[in-house]
N, C-alpha and C positions, 0 to 999 in steps of 0.2 A: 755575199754571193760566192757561189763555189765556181770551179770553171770546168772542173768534172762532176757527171752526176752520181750522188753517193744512191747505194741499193740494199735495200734489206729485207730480208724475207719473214716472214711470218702466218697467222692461221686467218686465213679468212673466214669471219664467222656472223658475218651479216655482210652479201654480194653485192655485188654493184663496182661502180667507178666512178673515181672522180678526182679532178685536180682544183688545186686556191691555195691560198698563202696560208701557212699554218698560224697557230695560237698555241700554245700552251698552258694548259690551265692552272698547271701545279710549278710553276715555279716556284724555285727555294726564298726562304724568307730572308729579308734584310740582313744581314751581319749588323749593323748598326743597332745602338739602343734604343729601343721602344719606352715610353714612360705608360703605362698599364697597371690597376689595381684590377679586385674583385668585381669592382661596378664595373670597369668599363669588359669584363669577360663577361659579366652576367647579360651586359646588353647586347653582345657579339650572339651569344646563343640565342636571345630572344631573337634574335636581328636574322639569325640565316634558319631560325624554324619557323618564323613568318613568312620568309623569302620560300622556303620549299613548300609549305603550305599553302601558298598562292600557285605555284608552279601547279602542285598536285590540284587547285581547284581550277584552275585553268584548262588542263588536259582532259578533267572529268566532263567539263564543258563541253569537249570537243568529242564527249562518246567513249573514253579512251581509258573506259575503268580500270582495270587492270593495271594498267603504267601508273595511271593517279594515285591507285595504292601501293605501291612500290617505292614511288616520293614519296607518299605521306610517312612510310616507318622510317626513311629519314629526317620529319618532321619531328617525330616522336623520339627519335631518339635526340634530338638538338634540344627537346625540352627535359630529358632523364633528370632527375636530381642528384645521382650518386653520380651522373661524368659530372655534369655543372659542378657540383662541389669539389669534387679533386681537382678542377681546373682553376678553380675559385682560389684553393689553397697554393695550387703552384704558380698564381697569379703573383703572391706576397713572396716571390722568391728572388734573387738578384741573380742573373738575368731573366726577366719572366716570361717574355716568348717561346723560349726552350723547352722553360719548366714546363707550361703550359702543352708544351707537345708532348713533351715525355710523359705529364701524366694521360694525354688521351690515350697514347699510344700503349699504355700498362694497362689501359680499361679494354681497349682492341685486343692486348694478349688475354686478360683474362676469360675473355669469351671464346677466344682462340681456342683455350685449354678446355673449355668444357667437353663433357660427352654429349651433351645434345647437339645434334646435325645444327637445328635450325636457330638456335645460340650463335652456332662459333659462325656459321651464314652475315650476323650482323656484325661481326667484327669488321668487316669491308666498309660493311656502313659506318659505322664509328670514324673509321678514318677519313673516309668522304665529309661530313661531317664535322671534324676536328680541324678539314682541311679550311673548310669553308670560315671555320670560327678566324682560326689564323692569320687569314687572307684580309679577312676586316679588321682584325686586330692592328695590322702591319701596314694599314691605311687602304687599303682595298687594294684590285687588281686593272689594270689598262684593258679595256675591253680587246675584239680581234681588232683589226687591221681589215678595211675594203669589205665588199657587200658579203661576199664569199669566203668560206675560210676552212679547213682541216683541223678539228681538235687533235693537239697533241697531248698524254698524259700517262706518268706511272704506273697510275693505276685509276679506270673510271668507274663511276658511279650511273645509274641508271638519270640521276635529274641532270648530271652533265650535260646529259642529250637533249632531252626534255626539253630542258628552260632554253635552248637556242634553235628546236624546231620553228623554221619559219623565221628564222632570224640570221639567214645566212651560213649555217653548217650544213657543210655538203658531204662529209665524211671525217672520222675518228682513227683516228692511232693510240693502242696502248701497250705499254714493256710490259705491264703482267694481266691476266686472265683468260679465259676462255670461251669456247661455244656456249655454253649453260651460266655462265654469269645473267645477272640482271640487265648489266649493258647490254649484254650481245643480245638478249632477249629483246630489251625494245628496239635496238637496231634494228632488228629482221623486222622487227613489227610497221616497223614504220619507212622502210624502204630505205635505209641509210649504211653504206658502204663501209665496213668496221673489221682489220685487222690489229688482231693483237698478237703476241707474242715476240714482238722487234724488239733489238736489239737495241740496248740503252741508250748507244750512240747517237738514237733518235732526240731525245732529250735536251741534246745541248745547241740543237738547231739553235739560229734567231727566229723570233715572230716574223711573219711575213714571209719566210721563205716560201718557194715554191713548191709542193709536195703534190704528187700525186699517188692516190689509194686504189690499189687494185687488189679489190679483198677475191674476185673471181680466182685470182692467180697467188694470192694471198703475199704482196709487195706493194712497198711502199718505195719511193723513188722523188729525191729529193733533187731541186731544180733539172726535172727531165727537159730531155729535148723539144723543142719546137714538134716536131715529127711526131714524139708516145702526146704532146698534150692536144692533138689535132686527134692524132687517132681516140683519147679516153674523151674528149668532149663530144666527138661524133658518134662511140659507142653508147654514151650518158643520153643523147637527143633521141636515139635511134629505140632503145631502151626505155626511154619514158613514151617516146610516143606507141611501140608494139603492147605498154602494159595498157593504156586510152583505149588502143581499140577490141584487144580481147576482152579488157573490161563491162566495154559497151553492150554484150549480148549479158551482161548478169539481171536476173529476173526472167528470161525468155524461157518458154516450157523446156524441161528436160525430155527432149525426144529425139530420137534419132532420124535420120533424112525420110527414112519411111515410114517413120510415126510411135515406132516403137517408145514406151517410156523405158528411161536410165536412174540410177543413184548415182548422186556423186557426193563422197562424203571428205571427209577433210582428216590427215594423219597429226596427232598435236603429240607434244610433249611437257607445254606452258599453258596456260590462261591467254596469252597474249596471242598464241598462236590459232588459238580459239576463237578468238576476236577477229582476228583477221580470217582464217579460214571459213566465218558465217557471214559477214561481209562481203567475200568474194563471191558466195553463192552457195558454199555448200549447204545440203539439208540436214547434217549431222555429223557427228564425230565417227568417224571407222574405226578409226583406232588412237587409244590413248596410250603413251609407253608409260607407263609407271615405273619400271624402272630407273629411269634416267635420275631421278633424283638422289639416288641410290648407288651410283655407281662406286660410288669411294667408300660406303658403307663397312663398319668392321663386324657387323651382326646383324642380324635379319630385323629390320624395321618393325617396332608396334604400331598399336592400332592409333596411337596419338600421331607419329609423324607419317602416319599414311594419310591421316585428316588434313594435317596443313600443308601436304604438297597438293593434296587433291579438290580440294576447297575452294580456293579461287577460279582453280580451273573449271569445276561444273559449275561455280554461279556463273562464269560467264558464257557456259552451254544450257543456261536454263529453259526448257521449254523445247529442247532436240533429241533426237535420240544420239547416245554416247555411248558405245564400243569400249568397254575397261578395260585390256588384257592385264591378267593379273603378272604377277614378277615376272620376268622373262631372262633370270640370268644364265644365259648360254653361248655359246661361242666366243664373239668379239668383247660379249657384256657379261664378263665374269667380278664383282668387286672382291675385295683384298681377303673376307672375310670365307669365302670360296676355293681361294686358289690351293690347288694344289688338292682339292674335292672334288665330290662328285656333285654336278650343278644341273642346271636345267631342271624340268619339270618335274622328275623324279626328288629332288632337291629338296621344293618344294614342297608338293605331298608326303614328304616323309618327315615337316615338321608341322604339325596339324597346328599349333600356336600362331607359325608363322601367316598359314594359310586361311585361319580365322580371321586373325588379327588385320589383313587383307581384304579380304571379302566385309567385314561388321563395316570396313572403315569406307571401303562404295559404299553401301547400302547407305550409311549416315548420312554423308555427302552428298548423295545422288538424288534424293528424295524429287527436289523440283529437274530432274530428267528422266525420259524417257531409257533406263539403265539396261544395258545390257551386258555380262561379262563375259571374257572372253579365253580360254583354254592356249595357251600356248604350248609346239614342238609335242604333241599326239603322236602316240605309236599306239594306244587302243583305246577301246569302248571303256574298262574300266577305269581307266584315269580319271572320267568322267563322274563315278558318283561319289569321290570325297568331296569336289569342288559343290556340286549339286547339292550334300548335305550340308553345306557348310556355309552354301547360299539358305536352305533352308529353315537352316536353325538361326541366322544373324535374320534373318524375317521376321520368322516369329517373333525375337525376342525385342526388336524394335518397332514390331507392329505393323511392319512395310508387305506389300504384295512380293513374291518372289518371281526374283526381274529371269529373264531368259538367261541361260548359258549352252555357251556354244564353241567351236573347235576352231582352232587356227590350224588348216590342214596344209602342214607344209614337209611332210615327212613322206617320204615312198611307203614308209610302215600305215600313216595313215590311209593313204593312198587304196591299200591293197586293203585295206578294212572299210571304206569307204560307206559300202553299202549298210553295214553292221552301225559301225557309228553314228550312219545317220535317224538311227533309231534310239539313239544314247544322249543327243545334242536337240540346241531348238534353232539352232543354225550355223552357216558353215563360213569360211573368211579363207580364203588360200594367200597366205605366205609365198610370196613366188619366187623372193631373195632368197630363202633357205633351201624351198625348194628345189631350183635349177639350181642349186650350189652342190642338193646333195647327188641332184641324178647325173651331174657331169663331174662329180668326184672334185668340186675347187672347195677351197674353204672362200668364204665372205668376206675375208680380206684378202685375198689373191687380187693381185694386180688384173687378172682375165677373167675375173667375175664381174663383168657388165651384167647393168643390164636386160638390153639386147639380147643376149643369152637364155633368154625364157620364150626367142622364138625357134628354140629347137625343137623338133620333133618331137624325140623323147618327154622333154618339158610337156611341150603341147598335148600329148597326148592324155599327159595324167590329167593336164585342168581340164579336158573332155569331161576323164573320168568324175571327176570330180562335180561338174557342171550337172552331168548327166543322175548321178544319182542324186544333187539337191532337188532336182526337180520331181524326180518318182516320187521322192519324200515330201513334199512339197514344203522345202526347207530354201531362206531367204539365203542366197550366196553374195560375198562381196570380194573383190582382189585387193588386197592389202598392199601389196610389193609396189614396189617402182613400175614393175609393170604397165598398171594401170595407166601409168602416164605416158607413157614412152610411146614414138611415135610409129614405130616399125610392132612393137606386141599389142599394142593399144584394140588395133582393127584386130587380131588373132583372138583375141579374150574375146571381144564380141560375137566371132565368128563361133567359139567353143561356147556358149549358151551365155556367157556374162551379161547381166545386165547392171551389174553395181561394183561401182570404181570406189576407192580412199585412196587418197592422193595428199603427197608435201602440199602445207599451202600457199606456196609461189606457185604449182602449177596447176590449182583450180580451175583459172578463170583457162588457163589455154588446152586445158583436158573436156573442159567443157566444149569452146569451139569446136572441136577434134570431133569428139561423141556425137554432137549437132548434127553433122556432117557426112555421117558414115551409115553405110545402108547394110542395116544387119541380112538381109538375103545376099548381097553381093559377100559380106563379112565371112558367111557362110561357107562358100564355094569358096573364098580364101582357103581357109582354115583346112576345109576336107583336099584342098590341094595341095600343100604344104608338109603336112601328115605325111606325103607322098615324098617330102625330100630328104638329101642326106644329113645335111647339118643348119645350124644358124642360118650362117652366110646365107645358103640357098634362101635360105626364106625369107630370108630381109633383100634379096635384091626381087624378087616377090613380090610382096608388098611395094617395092617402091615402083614397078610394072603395073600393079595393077591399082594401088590408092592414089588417090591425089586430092589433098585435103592443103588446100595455099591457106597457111596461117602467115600472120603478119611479121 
C-alpha cells in the first residue's frame, strides 16, 4: 500500500468508471527452471485453444457474435501448426521457457513485417496467445483477488475481457494500444471502462491494489482517496441506473410528442458497434466510416481488404438498411500514404481503381442488406456520376440491383448547388461536423469546434436549405453529425424539416427519448426564431427557455 496516491494519464477508449483491486494478467515468468519438453507445449496449445473456444462458444450464446468471432481467430491461431512447431522446437532447448517465447515472438514479427494490413492485425494475437501458452507452461496463473477487480496488462487481447465478463471485471488498464484495437472494440460493446496508453509504471503495481479507471477523463489512479472512490462508485450507480431507464422505452413507436414519425439510425465503424447500435433500437446503419480501418494505410486499399473489414460488419447489419460512405480521407483523417497530397473526395475520383475496388467490395458484402452508398465532402452534381457508374457497372457484373447513391452534404459549395444535386443523387445525409466547421471558418480539431456550434444561424440556415430542397425532390434526408444528438441542436434539426437522425451508439437509446418528446410544431417556431439571432449562444439559451425535455 502506497501512502500517496500515484496518477497516470492515458486514452480513454471505452467510457465509464470504475474502482476494485487490480490483477494483472501478464506477469513475467518465473526466473526459475521449468522442466518442459515438446509434449508438454503441444498440450499447452491444445489446452488454451480449447480454453478460447469455449470462451468464443459461450459469448456466441449470449447473442454476441461478433466478439465470439474475434476469440475464435485466437482459437485458431493456438491450433497453427507452423507456431506449434517452432515452439515445439524451442521447447528442446536449455532454458526452454525462453526459447519458447522467443520463437512466438519471431512468429509475431514475422507477421509484423508483412504488407497485408490484416496479416500483420494477428501479430497481437499471436502474442495473446503465446502469452496464454506460457502462463500454463510455468504452472498457470493466481486468479484476481475479491468479487471485483481492474485488469491490469501490457498489452490486451479481446478474450481478456471476454472470458471474466460477469465474473467480477469492472474495468481494464493497458501500457499499449488504442481506440480501434479489438479490445477497445469489445469494451465499448459491452459497457466496460478501458484506458490505455499509461505509463508502464502501472505494471509493477501489486495484485489487489486499489486502482480506479476513469477512461471518461481518461486516468487511472492507484489507491485513490476515500473521497474520488465515493465519488466514481456513485457516478458507476448513477450511470447504470440513467442507462435502465432510457433503455426502457426501446421498441415504442418512433414518433414524435405530436405523432409525427422519426428515423433513428446508428453511426458504426466495427461489427460490434452494429450489434449494439440495433439492440439499442436503431432501424439501420446511417452511416458506416470505412475509412477507419485504413487510417495507417501506405496505399489505397483493394477490393480484397475492403471485403474483410466490411464483412463482419454487414453480416451483423443483415436484414437493415446500411449507409456505406465510401473513403473519406480528409481533414483530421488523412493516412501516411496522402500526406503531403491532395486528399479528400477529388482523391478519390481521380483514382478510378481505388474507387471500383470500393464500390465491387459493398456490393459483395452487402448482398443480405438493404445497401445504400454514400458520397462524401460534395462540391457538385458531377462528382456524382463516376461513383453512380461505378456502382453501375460492380452491379451488373455481380448480378446485384444497383443500391441508391446519395450525397453527404456538408460543404457550403454543396449547399449553394443543393437544388441541382438534388436531381443527381437518390438522397441526401448532412454532415453538420464539417459543415459548421466550414461556415464558422474552425478546422475539426479546433479546441471551439463543439458541437453545439451547429446551432448558429448561419449553420441553421443552410440545413433549412438543405431540408427544404430534399423535400421538393422528394429525397429521404438524415443528419449524420453529432448534431443529431445533442441536446440544444437536436429540437433545431427537427424544427428545420429533419425527420431522420444517425447517432454514436451510446446515444441511441437517449436520442430516442429526446425525439419522443419534442413537438415538431413547437420545433418549428423554434427554428424560425432563432434564424432571428446573432450567434450560437443566443440560440442555445433559446432552446433551453423554450424546451424542456427531463431525461434521466
Amino acid at each position: 500500500m502506497t501512502a500517496v496516491a500515484h496518477r497516470w494519464s492515458g486514452q480513454g477508449v471505452a467510457p465509464g468508471t470504475a474502482v476494485a483491486g487490480s490483477w494483472r494478467a501478464d506477469r513475467p515468468l518465473p526466473a526459475g527452471a521449468v522442466d518442459i519438453g515438446p509434449a508438454e507445449v503441444e498440450a499447452a496449445f491444445a489446452a488454451v485453444a480449447a480454453d478460447l473456444e469455449q470462451v468464443a462458444e459461450r459469448v456466441r450464446a449470449q447473442g454476441r457474435t461478433a466478439a465470439a468471432d474475434i476469440v475464435a481467430v485466437g482459437a485458431l491461431i493456438a491450433a497453427d501448426p507452423d507456431l506449434l512447431d517452432s515452439a515445439k522446437q524451442a521447447a528442446e532447448t536449455d532454458p526452454p521457457l525462453p526459447a519458447v517465447r522467443d520463437a512466438v515472438e519471431a512468429y509475431a514479427v514475422i507477421l509484423d513485417s508483412l504488407p497485408d494490413d490484416a496479416l500483420r492485425e494477428r501479430a497481437a494475437d499471436v502474442r495473446q496467445v503465446g502469452r496464454r501458452v506460457l502462463e500454463r507452461l510455468a504452472g498457470g496463473r493466481g486468479g484476481p483477488a475479491g468479487d471485483r477487480f481492474v485488469l491490469v496488462a501490457g498489452e490486451l487481447g479481446p478474450a481478456d475481457l471476454i472470458e471474466h465478463l460477469g465474473e467480477g471485471l469492472v474495468g481494464a488498464v493497458a501500457v499499449r494500444g488504442g481506440a480501434n484495437s479489438h479490445a477497445a472494440i469489445v469494451a465499448r460493446s459491452v459497457g466496460l471502462p478501458l484506458v490505455m496508453g499509461v505509463d508502464a509504471e502501472v505494471l509493477d503495481l501489486p495484485d489487489a491494489t486499489d486502482l480506479l479507471v476513469d477512461a471518461d477523463a481518461g486516468a487511472v489512479v492507484a489507491e485513490p482517496s476515500a473521497a474520488e472512490v465515493d465519488r466514481t462508485e456513485a457516478a458507476s450507480a448513477r450511470a447504470v441506473e440513467r442507462r435502465a431507464l432510457l433503455a426502457a422505452e426501446r421498441g415504442l413507436p418512433h414518433v414524435t410528442a405530436d405523432g409525427v414519425a422519426f428515423g433513428l439510425y446508428c453511426n458504426v465503424a466495427s461489427d460490434v458497434e452494429v450489434r449494439l447500435g440495433l439492440d439499442s433500437g436503431a432501424v439501420g446503419v446511417g452511416l458506416v466510416r470505412t475509412e477507419i480501418p485504413f487510417m495507417a494505410a501506405d496505399r489505397w486499399p483493394d477490393e480484397a481488404e475492403h471485403r474483410r473489414a466490411l464483412a463482419p460488419l454487414l453480416a451483423e447489419a443483415s436484414g437493415t438498411q446500411v449507409t456505406a460512405r465510401l473513403l473519406d480521407f480528409a481533414n483530421d483523417k488523412i493516412p501516411p500514404f496522402l500526406a503531403g497530397e491532395p486528399a479528400g473526395l477529388p482523391a478519390l475520383l481521380g483514382n478510378p481503381d481505388a474507387l471500383n475496388a470500393q464500390v465491387r467490395a459493398m456490393l459483395a458484402t452487402g448482398r443480405d442488406v438493404d445497401l445504400r452508398i454514400m458520397v462524401p465532402m460534395v462540391t457538385s452534381a458531377g462528382e456524382m456520376a463516376p461513383v453512380r457508374a461505378a456502382a453501375q457497372a460492380a452491379a451488373a457484373d455481380l448480378d446485384l440491383p444497383v443500391p441508391p447513391v446519395g450525397a453527404m452534404v456538408e460543404t457550403v459549395a454543396a449547399v449553394d448547388i443543393v437544388d441541382a444535386l438534388g436531381q443527381a443523387v437518390d438522397f441526401f445525409s448532412i454532415g453538420s461536423n464539417d459543415l459548421t466547421a466550414e461556415v464558422l471558418d474552425l478546422s475539426r480539431v479546433d479546441p471551439r469546434a463543439r458541437t453545439e456550434l451547429a446551432a448558429h444561424p448561419r449553420v441553421l440556415e443552410m440545413i433549412g436549405r438543405v431540408a427544404a430542397a430534399a423535400d421538393r425532390a422528394g429525397l429521404s434526408l438524415t443528419v449524420c453529425g453529432d448534431a443529431g444528438s445533442h441536446p440544444t441542436t437536436l429540437p433545431l434539426l427537427i424544427g428545420a424539416g429533419v425527420r431522420s437522425v444517425s447517432v454514436a451508439v451510446a446515444r441511441v437509446d437517449e436520442t430516442r427519448w429526446r425525439m419522443r418528446r419534442l413537438d415538431t410544431g413547437q420545433c418549428r417556431t423554434l427554428y424560425d426564431d432563432a434564424l432571428r439571432l446573432a450567434d450560437a449562444g443566443e440560440v442555445a439559451q433559446l432552446v433551453n427557455e423554450r424546451i424542456e425535455v427531463a431525461v434521466p
